[in-house]
C-alpha positions in Angstrom: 37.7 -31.8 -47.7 38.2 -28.1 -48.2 34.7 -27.8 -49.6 33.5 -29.9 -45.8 35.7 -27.7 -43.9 34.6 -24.6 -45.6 30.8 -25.5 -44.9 31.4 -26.2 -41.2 33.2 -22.9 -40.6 30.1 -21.3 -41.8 28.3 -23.1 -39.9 30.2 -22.0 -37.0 29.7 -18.1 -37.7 26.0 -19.0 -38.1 25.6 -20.3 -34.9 27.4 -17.7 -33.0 25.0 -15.3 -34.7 22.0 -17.1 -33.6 23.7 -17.7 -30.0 24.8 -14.0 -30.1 21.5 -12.3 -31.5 19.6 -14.9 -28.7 21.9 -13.1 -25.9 21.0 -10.3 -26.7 17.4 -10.9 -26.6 18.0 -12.7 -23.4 19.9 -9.8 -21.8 17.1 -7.0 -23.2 14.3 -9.2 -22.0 16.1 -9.0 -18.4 16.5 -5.5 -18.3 13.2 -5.1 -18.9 12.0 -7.0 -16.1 14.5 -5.6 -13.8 13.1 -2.0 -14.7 9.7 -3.2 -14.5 10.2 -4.2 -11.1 11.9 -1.2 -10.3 9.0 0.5 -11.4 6.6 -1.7 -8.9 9.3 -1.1 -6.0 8.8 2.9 -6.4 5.1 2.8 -6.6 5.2 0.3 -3.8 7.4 3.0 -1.8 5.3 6.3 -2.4 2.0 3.9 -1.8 3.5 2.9 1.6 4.6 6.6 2.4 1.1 7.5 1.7 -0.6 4.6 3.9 1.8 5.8 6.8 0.6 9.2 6.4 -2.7 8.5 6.5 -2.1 6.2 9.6 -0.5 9.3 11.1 -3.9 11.4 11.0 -6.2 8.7 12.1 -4.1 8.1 15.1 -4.3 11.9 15.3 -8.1 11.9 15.1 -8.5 9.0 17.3 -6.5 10.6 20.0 -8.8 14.0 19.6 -12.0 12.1 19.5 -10.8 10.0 22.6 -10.1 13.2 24.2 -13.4 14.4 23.2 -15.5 11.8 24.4 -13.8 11.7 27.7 -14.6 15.3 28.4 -17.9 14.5 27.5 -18.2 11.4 29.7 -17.0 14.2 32.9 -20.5 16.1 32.1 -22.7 14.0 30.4 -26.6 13.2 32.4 -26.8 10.5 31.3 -23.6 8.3 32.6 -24.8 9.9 35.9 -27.9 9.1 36.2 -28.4 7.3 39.4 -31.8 5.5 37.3 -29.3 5.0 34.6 -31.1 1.0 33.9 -33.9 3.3 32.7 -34.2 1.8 29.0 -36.0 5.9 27.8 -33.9 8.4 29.2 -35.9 11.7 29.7 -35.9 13.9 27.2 -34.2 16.9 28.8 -31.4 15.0 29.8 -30.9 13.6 25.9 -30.9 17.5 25.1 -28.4 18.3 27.3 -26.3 16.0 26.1 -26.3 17.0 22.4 -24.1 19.5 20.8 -25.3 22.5 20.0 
């Protein structure tokens, strides 16, 4: 009976090894996954700055080009041409219109 008892109260510190030595494990493994996805989070943060920056200078580009093309549209031949169905414009009017 002593010998029984003896067995199962090492049985007992066995298993709360195992159980304590998986905890561990289990704890470790999610502490890994929550610094992994820490890790994504910060790269997802400076990759979203970045995309907003660049969103910030096309807008900015747009608006010049925009701004551009409708001070070109004011003095451009071509838009005021009364014959403007012509499918060939004329040649000196193309020029005129090209940057120099």
């Amino acid at each position: 009976d002593v010998f029984q008892s003896h067995e199962e109260d090492v049985r007992k510190v066995r298993r709360r090894e195992k159980n304590r030595v998986a905890a561990q494990r289990s704890r470790k493994k999610q502490t890994q996954k929550a610094d992994k996805l820490h890790e994504e989070y910060e790269s997802l943060e400076q990759e979203n700055t970045s995309l907003k920056r660049e969103i910030g200078k096309l807008t900015d580009e747009m608006k010049h080009l925009s701004e551009v093309l409708k001070d070109h549209e004011k003095i451009c031949p071509l838009l005021h041409c009364t014959m403007n169905f012509v499918t060939i414009p004329r040649p000196d009017a193309l020029t005129s219109c090209l940057p120099r």
